[in-house]
Structures are given as C-alpha cells and as structure tokens.
TORPA-618240 format. One record per residue (C-alpha): residue number from 1; residue in three letters; x, y, z. Coordinates in pm, 1 decimal. Layout:
% TORPA-618240
<node><nr>NUM</nr><rest>ala</rest><xx>X</xx><yy>Y</yy><zz>Z</zz></node>
...
//
This chain:
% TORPA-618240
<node><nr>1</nr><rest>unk</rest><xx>-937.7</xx><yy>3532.5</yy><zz>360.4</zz></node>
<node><nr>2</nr><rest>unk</rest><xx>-844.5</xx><yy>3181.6</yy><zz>503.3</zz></node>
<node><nr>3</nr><rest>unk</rest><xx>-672.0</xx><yy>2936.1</yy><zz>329.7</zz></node>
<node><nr>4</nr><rest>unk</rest><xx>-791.3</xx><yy>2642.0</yy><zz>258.3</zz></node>
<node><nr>5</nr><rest>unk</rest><xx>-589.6</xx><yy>2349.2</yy><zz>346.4</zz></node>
<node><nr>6</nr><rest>unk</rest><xx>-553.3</xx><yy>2015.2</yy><zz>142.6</zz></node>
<node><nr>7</nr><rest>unk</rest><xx>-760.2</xx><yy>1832.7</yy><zz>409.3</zz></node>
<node><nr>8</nr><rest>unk</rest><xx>-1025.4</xx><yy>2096.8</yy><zz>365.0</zz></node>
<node><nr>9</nr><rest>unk</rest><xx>-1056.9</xx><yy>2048.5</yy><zz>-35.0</zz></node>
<node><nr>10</nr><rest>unk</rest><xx>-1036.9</xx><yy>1690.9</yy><zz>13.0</zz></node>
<node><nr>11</nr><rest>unk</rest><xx>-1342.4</xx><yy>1704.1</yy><zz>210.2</zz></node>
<node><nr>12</nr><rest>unk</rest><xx>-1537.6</xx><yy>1896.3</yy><zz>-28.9</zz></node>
<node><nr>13</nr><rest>unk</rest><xx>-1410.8</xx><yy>1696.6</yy><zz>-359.9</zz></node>
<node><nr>14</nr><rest>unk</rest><xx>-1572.4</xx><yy>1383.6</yy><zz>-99.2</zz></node>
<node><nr>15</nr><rest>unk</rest><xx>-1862.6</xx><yy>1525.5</yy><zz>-15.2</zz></node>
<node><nr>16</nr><rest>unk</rest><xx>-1940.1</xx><yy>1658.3</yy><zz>-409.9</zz></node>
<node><nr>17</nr><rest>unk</rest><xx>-1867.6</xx><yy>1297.1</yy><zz>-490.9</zz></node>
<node><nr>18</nr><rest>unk</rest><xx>-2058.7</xx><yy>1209.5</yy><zz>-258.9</zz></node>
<node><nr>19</nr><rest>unk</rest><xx>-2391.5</xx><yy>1410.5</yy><zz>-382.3</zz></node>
<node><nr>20</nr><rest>unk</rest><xx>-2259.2</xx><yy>1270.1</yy><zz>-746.0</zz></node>
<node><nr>21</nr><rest>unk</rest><xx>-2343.7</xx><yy>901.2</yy><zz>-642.1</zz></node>
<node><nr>22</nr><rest>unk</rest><xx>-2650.8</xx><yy>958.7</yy><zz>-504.9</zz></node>
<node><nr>23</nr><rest>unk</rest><xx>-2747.3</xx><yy>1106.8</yy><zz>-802.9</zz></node>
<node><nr>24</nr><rest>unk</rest><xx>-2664.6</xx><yy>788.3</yy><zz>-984.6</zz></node>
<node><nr>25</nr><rest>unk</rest><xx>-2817.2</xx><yy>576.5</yy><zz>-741.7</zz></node>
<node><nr>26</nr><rest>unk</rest><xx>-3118.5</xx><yy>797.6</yy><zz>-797.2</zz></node>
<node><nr>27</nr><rest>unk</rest><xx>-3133.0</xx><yy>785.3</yy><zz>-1191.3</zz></node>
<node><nr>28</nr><rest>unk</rest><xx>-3035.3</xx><yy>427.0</yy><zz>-1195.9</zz></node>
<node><nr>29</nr><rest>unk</rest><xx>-3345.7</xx><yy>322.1</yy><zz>-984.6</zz></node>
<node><nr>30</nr><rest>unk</rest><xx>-3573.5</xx><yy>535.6</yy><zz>-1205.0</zz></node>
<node><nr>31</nr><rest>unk</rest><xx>-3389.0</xx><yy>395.0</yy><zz>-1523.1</zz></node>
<node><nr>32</nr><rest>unk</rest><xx>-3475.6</xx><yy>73.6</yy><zz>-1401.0</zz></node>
<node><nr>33</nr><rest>unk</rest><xx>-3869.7</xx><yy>74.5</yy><zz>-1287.6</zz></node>
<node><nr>34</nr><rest>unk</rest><xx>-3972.1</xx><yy>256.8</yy><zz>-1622.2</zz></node>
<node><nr>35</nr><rest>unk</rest><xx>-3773.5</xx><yy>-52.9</yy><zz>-1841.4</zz></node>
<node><nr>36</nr><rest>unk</rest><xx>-3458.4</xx><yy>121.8</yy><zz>-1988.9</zz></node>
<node><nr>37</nr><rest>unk</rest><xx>-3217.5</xx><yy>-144.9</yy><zz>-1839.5</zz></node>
<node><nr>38</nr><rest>unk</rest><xx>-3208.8</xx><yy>-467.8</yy><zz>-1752.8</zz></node>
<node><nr>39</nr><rest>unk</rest><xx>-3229.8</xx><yy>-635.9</yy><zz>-1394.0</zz></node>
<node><nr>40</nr><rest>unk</rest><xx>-2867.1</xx><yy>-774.3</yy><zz>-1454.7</zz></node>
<node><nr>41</nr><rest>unk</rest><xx>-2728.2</xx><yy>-457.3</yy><zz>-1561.9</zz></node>
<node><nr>42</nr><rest>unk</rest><xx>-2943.1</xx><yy>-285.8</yy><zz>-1286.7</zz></node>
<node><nr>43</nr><rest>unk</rest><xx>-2805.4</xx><yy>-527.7</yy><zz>-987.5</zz></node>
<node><nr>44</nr><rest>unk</rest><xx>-2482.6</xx><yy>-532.4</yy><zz>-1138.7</zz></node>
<node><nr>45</nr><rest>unk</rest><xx>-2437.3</xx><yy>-105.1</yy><zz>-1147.2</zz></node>
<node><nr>46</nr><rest>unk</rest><xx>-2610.3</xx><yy>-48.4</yy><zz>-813.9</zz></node>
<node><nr>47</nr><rest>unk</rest><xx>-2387.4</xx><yy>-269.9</yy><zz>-639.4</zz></node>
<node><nr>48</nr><rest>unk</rest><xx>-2115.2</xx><yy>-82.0</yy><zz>-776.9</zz></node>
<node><nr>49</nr><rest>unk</rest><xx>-2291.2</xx><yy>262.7</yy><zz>-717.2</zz></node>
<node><nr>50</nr><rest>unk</rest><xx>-2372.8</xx><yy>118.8</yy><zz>-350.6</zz></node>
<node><nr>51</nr><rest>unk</rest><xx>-2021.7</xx><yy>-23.0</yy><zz>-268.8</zz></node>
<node><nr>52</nr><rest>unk</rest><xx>-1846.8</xx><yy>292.2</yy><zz>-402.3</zz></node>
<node><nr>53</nr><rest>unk</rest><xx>-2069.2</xx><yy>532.3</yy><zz>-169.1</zz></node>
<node><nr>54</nr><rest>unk</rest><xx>-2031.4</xx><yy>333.3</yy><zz>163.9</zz></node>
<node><nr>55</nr><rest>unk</rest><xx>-1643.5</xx><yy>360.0</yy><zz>94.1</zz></node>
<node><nr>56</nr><rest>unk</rest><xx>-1654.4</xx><yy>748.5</yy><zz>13.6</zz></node>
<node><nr>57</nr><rest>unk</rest><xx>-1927.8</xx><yy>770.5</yy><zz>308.0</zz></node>
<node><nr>58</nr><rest>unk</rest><xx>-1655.2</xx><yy>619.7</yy><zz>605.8</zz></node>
<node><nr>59</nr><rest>unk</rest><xx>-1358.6</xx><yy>820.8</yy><zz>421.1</zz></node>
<node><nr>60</nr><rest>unk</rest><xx>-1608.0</xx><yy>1099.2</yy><zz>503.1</zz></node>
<node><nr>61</nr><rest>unk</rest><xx>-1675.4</xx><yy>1031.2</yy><zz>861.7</zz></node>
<node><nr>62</nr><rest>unk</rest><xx>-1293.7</xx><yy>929.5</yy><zz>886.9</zz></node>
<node><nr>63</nr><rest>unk</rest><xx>-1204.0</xx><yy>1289.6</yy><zz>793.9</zz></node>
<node><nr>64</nr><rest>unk</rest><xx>-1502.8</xx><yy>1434.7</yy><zz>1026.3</zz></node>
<node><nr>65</nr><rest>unk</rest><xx>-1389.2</xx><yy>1248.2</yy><zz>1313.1</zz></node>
<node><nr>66</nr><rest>unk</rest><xx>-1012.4</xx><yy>1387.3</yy><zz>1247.2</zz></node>
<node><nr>67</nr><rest>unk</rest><xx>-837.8</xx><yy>1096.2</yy><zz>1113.5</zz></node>
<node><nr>68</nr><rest>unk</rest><xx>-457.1</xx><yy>1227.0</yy><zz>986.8</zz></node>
<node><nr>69</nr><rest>unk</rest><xx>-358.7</xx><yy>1297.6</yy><zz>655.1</zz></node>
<node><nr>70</nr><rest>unk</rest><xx>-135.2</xx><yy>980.3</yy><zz>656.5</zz></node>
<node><nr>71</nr><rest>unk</rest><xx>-429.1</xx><yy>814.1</yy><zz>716.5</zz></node>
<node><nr>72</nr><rest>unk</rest><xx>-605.7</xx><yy>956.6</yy><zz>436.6</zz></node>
<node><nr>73</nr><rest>unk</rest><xx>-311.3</xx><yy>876.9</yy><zz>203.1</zz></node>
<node><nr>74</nr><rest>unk</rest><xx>-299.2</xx><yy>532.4</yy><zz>300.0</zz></node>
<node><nr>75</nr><rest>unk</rest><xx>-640.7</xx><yy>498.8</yy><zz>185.4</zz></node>
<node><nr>76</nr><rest>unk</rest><xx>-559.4</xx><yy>607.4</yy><zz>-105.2</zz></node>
<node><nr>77</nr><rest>unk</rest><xx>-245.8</xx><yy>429.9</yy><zz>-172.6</zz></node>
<node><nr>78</nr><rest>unk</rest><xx>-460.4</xx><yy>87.9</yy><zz>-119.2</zz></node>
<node><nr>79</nr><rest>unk</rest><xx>-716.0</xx><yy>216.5</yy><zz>-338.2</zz></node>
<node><nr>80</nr><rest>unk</rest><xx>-524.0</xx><yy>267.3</yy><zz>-634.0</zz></node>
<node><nr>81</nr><rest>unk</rest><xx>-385.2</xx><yy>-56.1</yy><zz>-584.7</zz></node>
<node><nr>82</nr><rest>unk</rest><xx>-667.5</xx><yy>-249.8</yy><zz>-598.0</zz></node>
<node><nr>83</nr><rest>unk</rest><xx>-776.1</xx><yy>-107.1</yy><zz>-920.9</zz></node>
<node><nr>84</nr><rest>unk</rest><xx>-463.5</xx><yy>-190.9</yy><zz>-1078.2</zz></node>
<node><nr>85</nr><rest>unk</rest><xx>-423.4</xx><yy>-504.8</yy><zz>-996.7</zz></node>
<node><nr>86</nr><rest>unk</rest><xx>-421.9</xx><yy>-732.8</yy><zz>-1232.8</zz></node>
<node><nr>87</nr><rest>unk</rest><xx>-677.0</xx><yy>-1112.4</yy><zz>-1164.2</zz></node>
<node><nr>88</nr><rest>unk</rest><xx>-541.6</xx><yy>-1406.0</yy><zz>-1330.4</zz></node>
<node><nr>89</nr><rest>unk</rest><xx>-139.2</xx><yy>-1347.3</yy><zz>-1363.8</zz></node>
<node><nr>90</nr><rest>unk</rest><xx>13.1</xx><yy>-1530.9</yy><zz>-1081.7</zz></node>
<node><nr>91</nr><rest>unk</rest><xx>361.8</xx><yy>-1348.9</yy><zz>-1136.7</zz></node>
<node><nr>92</nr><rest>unk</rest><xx>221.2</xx><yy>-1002.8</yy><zz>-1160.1</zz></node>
<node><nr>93</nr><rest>unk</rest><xx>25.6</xx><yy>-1077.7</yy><zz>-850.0</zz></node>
<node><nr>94</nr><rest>unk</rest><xx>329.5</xx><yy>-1202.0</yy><zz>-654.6</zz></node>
<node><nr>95</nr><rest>unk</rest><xx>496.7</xx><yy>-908.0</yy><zz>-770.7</zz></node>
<node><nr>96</nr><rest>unk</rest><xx>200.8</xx><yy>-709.7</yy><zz>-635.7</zz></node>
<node><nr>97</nr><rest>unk</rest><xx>205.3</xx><yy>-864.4</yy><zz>-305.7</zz></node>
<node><nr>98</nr><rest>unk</rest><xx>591.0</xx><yy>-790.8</yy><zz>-291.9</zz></node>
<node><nr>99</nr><rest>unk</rest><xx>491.8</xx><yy>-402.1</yy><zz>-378.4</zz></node>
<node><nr>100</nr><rest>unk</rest><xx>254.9</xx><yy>-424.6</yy><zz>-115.4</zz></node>
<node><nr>101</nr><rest>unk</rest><xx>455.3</xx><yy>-538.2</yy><zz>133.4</zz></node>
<node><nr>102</nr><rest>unk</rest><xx>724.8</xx><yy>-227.2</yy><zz>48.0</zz></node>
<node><nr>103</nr><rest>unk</rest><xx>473.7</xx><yy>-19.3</yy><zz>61.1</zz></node>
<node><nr>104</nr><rest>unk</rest><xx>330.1</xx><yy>-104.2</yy><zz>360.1</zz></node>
<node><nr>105</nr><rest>unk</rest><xx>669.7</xx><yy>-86.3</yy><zz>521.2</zz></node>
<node><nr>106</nr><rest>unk</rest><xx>741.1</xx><yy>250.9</yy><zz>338.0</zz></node>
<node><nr>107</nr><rest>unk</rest><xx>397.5</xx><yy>377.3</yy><zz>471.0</zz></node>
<node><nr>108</nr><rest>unk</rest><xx>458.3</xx><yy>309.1</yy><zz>851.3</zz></node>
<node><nr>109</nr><rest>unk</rest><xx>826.5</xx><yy>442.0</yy><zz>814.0</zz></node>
<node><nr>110</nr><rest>unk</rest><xx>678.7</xx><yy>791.9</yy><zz>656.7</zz></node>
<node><nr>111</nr><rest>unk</rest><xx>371.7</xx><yy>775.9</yy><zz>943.9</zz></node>
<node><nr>112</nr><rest>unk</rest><xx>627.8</xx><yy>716.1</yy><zz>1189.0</zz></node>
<node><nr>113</nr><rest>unk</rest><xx>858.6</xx><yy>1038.9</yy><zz>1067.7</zz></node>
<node><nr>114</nr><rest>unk</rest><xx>564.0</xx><yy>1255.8</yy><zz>1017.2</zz></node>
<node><nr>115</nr><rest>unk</rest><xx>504.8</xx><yy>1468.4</yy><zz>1346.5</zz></node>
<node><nr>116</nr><rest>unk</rest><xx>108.7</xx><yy>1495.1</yy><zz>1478.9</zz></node>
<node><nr>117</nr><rest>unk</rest><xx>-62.1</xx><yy>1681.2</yy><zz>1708.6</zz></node>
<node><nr>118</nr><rest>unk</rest><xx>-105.9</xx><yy>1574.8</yy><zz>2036.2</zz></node>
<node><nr>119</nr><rest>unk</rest><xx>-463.1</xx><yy>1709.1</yy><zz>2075.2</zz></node>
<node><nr>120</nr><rest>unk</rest><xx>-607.5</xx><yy>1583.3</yy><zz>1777.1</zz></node>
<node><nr>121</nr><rest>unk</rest><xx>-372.7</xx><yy>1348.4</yy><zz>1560.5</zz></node>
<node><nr>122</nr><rest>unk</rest><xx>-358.0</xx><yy>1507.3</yy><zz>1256.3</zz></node>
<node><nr>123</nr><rest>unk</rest><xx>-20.9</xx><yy>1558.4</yy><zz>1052.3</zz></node>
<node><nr>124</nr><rest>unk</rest><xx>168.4</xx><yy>1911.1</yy><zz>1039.4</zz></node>
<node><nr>125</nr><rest>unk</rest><xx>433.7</xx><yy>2023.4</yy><zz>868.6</zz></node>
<node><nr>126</nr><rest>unk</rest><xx>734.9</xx><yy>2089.5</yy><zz>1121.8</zz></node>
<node><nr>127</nr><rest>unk</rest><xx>777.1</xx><yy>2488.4</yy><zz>1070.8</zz></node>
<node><nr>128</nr><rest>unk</rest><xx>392.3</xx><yy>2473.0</yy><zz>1126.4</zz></node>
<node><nr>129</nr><rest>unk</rest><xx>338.9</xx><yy>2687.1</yy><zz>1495.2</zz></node>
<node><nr>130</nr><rest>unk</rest><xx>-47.4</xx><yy>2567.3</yy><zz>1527.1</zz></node>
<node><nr>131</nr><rest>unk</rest><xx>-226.2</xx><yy>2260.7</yy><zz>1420.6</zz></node>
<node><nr>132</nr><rest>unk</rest><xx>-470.8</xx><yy>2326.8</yy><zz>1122.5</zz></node>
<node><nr>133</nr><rest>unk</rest><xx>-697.2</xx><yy>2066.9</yy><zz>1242.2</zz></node>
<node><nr>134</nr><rest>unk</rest><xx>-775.2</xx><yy>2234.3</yy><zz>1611.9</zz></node>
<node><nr>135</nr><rest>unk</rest><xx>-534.9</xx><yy>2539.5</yy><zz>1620.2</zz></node>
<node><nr>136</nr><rest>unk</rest><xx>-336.9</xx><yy>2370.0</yy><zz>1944.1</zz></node>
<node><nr>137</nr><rest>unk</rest><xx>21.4</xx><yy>2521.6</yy><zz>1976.2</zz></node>
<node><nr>138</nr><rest>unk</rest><xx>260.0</xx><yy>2315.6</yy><zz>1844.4</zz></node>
<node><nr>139</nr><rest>unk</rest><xx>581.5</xx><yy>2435.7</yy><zz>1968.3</zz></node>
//
C-alpha cells in the first residue's frame, strides 16, 4: 500500500476545497436570482468566494507543476499573515512589517538549507534515497 506523502494530502485537502467553493459560488448565485440576499451582500460574498478560489486554483497548478514544499509553506506562512494582521494600528503594523522581514529572512535561510532534487525541485528529507516527487536517485 503506498504512502501517502504530505504533498499528496495537501493536494487533495486543495482540490476538496476546491469543489467546496464552487459549491458556494453555485448556491450563492441561485440564492441571489430567486431574492434571498441582497445585491450588496451578493457582490460583497462572491468576490470573496471568487478571490479565495483563484488563490486555491494557482496553489493547485503550483503543486501540479511541482513547485517544492518550501514553496508551498511560504504560501502559507504569507497567508496566515495577512489574516492576522491587524488595519488601523500603526505600531502593530510596524511590528508586523519587522516580523515580516524576519521571516522572510528565516524563510530563505531554511529554503537555502533544505536539499532538492535536481530533476524536479522538490524538497527531501536527507536520509531520503529517491525523490517522492519523480523517484530520481538522490544519492
């Protein structure tokens, strides 16, 4: 039985997400053309709806097209600090933008000790003897 890799139920968490929004996107419309919401609310959710899919749709062709799991976890990283930051509090932002700038130096510091194939790109683990991604000998 294979085993299934982070990067592999990563991709399938995406792609259920994925299926999840549309769904919304779906139900919204209909929600919308028999009266049961506003247009404001209506603009206001499918924009959200929208904007969230087209950023889960490139992290999906990211992963098809191979992109690394530091890659993936920078995404990530950014993510969840954009939805913490906090508008309006110029100290807390400065602080953010200090964070940010440690992270961003603590990011390319880890992507720079993290050994990657040389076929495909993608992070391994250095006991690893194959590449997950495209099964090219590593050692």
């Amino acid at each position: 039985m294979p085993v299934e890799t982070y990067m592999d139920r990563r991709f399938r968490e995406l792609l259920s997400r994925k299926e999840v929004l549309y769904s919304a996107i779906k139900e919204l419309d209909f929600d919308f053309k028999t009266d049961k919401i506003s247009r404001e609310d209506y603009q206001e959710l499918g924009e959200s709806y929208r904007g969230e899919a087209l950023s889960l749709l490139k992290d999906i062709d990211g992963m098809e097209k191979g992109e690394g799991l530091g890659s993936l976890i920078e995404k990530e990283i950014i993510s969840r600090r954009k939805s913490s930051s906090l508008p309006g509090r110029i100290e807390e932002e400065d602080k953010m933008g200090d964070m940010e700038a440690t992270l961003e130096r603590e990011i390319l510091a880890l992507r720079k000790s993290l050994p990657s194939c040389p076929q495909c790109g993608s992070g391994y683990d250095k006991k690893d003897r194959f590449c997950s991604k495209c099964g090219r000998k590593l050692t």
